[in-house]
C-alpha positions in Angstrom: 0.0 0.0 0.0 1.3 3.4 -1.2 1.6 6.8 1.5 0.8 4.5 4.4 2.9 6.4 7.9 4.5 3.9 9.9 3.5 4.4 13.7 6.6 6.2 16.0 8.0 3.4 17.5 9.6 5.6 20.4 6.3 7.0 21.0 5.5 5.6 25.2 2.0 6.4 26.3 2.3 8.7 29.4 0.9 7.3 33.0 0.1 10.8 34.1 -1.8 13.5 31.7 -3.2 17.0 31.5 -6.0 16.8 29.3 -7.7 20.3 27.7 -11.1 20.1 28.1 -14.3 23.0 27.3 -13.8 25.1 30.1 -11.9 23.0 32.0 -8.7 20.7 32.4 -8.7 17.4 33.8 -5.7 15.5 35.1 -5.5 12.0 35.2 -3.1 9.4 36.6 -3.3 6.0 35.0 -6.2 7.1 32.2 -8.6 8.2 36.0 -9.4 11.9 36.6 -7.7 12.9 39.9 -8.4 16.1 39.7 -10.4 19.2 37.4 -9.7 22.4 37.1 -13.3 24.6 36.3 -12.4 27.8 34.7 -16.2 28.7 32.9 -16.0 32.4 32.0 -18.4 35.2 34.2 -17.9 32.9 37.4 -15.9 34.8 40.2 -12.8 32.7 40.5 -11.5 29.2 38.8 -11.3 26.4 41.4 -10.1 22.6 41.6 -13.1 20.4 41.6 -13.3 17.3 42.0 -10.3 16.3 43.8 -10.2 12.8 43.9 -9.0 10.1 46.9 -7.2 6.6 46.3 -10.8 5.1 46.5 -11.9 7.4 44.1 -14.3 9.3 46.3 -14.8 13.0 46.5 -12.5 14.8 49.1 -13.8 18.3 48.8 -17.1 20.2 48.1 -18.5 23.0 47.1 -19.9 25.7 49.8 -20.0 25.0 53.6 -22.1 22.1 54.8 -24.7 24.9 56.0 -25.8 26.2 52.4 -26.5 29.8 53.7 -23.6 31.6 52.8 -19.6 30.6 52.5 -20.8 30.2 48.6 -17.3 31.3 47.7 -15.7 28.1 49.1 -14.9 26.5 45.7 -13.8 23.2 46.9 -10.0 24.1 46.2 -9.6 28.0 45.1 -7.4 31.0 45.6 -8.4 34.3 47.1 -7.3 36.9 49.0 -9.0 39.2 51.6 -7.1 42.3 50.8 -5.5 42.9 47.6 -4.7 47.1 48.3 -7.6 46.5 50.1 -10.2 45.2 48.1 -11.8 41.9 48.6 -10.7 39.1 46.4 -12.1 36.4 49.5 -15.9 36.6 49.1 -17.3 37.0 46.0 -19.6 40.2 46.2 -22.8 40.5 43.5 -23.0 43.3 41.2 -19.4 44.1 41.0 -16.5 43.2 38.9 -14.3 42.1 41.3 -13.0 38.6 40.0 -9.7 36.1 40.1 -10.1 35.4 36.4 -8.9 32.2 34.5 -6.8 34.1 31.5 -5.3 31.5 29.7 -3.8 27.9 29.7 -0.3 28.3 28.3 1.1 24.8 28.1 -0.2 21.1 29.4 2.6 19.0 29.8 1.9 15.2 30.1 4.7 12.3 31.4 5.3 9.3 32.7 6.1 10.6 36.6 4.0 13.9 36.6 1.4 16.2 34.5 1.2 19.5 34.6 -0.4 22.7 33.2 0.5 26.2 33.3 -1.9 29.0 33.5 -2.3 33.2 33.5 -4.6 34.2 36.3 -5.7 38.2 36.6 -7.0 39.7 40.1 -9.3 41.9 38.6 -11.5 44.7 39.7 -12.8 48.5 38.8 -11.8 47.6 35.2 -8.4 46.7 35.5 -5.8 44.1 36.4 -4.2 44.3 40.4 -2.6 41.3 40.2 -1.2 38.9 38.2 -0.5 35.4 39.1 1.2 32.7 37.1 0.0 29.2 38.2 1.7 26.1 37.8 -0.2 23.1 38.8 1.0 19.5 38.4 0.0 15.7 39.8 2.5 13.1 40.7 1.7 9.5 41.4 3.8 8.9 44.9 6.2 5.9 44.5 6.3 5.2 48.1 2.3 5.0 49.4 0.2 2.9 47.0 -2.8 5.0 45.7 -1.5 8.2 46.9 -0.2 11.8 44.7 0.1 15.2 45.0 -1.3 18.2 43.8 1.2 20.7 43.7 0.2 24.2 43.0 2.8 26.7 42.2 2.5 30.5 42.1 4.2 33.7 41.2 2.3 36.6 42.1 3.5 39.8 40.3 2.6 43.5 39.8 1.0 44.0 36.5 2.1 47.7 36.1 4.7 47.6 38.5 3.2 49.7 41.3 3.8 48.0 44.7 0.6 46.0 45.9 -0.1 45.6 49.0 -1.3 42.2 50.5 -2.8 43.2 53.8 -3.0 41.6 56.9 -5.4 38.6 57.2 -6.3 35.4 57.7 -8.0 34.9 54.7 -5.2 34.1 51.9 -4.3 32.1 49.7 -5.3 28.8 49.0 -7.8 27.6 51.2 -9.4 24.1 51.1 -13.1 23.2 51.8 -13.1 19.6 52.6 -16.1 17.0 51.8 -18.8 17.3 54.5 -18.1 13.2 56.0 -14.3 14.3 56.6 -14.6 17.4 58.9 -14.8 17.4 62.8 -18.0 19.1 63.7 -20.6 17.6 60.8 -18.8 13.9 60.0 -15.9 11.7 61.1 -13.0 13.7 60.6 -9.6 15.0 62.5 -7.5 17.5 62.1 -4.0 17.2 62.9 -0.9 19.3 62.4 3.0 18.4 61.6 3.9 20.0 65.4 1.4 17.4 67.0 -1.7 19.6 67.6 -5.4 17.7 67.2 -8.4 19.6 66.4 -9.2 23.1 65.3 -8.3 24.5 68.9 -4.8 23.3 69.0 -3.8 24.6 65.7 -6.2 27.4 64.8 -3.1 29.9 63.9 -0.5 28.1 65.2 2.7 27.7 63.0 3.0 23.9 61.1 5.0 22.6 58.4 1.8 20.8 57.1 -1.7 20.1 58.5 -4.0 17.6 57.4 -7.9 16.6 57.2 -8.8 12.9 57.1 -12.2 11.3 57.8 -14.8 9.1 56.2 -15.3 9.0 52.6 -17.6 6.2 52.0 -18.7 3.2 54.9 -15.1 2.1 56.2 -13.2 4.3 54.0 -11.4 7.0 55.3 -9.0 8.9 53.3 -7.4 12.9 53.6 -6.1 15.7 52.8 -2.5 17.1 53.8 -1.8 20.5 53.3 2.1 20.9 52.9 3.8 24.5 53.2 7.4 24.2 51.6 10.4 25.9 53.4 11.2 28.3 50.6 7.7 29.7 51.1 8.2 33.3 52.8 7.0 33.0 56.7 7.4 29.3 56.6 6.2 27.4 58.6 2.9 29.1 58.0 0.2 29.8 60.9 -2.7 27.8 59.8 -6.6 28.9 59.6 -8.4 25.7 60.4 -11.9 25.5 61.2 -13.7 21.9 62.8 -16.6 22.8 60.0 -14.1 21.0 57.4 -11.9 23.9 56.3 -7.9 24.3 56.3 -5.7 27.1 54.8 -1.9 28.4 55.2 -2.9 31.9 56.2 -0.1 33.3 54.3 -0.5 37.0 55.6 -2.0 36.3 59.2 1.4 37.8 60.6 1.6 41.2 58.8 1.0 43.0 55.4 3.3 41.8 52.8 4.4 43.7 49.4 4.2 42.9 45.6 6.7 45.0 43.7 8.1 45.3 39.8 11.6 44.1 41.7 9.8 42.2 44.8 7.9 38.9 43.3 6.1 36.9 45.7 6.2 32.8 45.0 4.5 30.1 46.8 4.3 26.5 46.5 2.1 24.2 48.4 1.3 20.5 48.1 -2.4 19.2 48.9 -0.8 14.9 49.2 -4.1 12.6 48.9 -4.0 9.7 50.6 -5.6 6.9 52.4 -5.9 6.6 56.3 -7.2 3.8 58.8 -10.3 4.5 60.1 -9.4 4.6 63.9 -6.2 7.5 62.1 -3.6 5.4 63.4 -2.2 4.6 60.3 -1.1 7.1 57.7 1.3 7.7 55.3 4.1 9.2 57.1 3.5 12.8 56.3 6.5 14.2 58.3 8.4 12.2 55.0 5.9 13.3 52.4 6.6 16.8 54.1 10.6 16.1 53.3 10.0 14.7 49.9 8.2 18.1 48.8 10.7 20.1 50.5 13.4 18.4 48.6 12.0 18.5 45.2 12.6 21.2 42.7 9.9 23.9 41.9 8.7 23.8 38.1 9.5 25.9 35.6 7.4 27.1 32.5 9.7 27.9 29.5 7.5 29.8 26.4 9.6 28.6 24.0 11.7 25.4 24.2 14.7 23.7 21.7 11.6 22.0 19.6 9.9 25.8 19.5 7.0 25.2 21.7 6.7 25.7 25.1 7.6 23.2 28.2 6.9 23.0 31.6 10.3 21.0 33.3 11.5 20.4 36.9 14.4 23.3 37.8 17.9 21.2 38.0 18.3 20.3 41.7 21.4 22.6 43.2 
């Protein structure tokens, strides 16, 4: 047969994808969805929904388990309570204030991790106040069965290089509403933090390295949510907004005010690890290691333009 193609033969199909989708991106370990990323245009923020335990089960939600308010608690979302003091936390009617989805600018798919990066404008009274450039990427763990990480990457610049201020607060910047079966007060759940605090009132703004969120998932299946803060972050270890209701969150700027300059760049990386947890919590992955592991691995790093001419999202060589 004349003009047939012969098939790459190098070509390996990748364990771990990031998959465009209409309005969305889904990233998938081993052909599953783990995780979505909704980004529909006119809503107030993008978010992370579902994020997907070992079982397959639903870790987060949408809104607080009361349905009266707490309607911007997008399962996983970034906000920001004061941005030169304007309200980028709740999501207020009748104004333009949103933390608009710009632009995917690469997926990147491979056999240990998948990632995509994205543009994200802080935007209100018709213009841009800050610009963040998200990174976020799922890895398969290769020492827990059924476990991975989300890791979420930012870079949060000044669009016009004015100084923005990012006031005091504890609302800020990635916060995590858990599913309603995992939290203390309405299901099974328990917090616990990485300096040996249980419950909300022995971390509620304490400093941890990492603080996680397990409970029930499903009759006799309990599986969680740690939330890592890595050592390069500025004001590491963070102080921690945790709330029994099923809510966690590095409060980034609980301390003091912090500023965003042309020459003064603020990045942040954090690490939601799923995993899988007995149901009487005595047996976890050991998250002091997973803790470790992310502190020792190398940030991403989006290139626009690589040796083949398109862009490339890659692991920073390790120093």
């Amino acid at each position: 047969m004349t003009g047939r193609i012969a098939p790459r033969s190098d070509f390996v199909f990748p364990r771990c994808q990031a998959i465009p989708q209409l309005e969305r991106a889904s990233l998938r370990i081993d052909g599953r969805e783990v995780v979505g990323y909704e980004f529909e245009p006119g809503k107030p923020r993008p978010c992370f929904v579902p994020v997907l335990g070992p079982s397959g089960k639903e870790l987060t939600q949408i809104g607080h388990p009361n349905p009266v308010g707490h309607e911007h608690h997008r399962s996983v979302w970034f906000g920001h309570q004061f941005v030169d003091g304007i309200n980028f936390w709740g999501e207020v009617p009748n104004t333009d204030i949103q933390v608009r989805h710009k632009r995917v600018l690469w997926y990147e798919d491979g056999p240990e991790w998948a990632a995509f990066a994205a543009e994200i404008d802080w935007y209100a009274d018709g213009k841009n106040r800050l610009s963040q450039l998200l990174i976020a990427a799922v890895e398969p763990s290769t020492k827990w069965f059924g476990c991975y990480a989300l890791d979420l990457q930012s870079r949060f610049t000044s669009p016009d290089g004015r100084p923005v201020e990012l006031g005091k607060t504890n609302f800020g910047f990635l916060g995590v509403r858990l599913a309603k079966s995992i939290s203390e007060q309405f299901g099974g759940g328990r917090l616990t933090g990485s300096e040996g605090g249980i419950g909300e009132d022995a971390i509620f703004e304490t400093r941890n390295r990492w603080v996680d969120y397990s409970g029930p998932v499903a009759p006799g299946v309990f599986e969680g949510i740690a939330y890592l803060d890595h050592p390069d972050n500025p004001r590491h270890p963070s102080h921690w907004h945790v709330r029994r209701d099923g809510w966690m969150e590095a409060a980034f700027s609980h301390p003091e005010a912090y500023g965003v300059a042309a020459d003064h760049p603020l990045e942040l990386r954090y690490r939601l690890f799923i995993h899988g947890v007995s149901p009487d919590f005595e047996f976890f992955p050991d998250l002091d290691q997973a803790w470790k592991d992310f502190a020792e691995t190398p940030p991403y790093v989006y290139i626009p333009r690589a040796e083949n001419g398109f862009p490339s999202i890659r692991r920073a060589a390790q120093t």
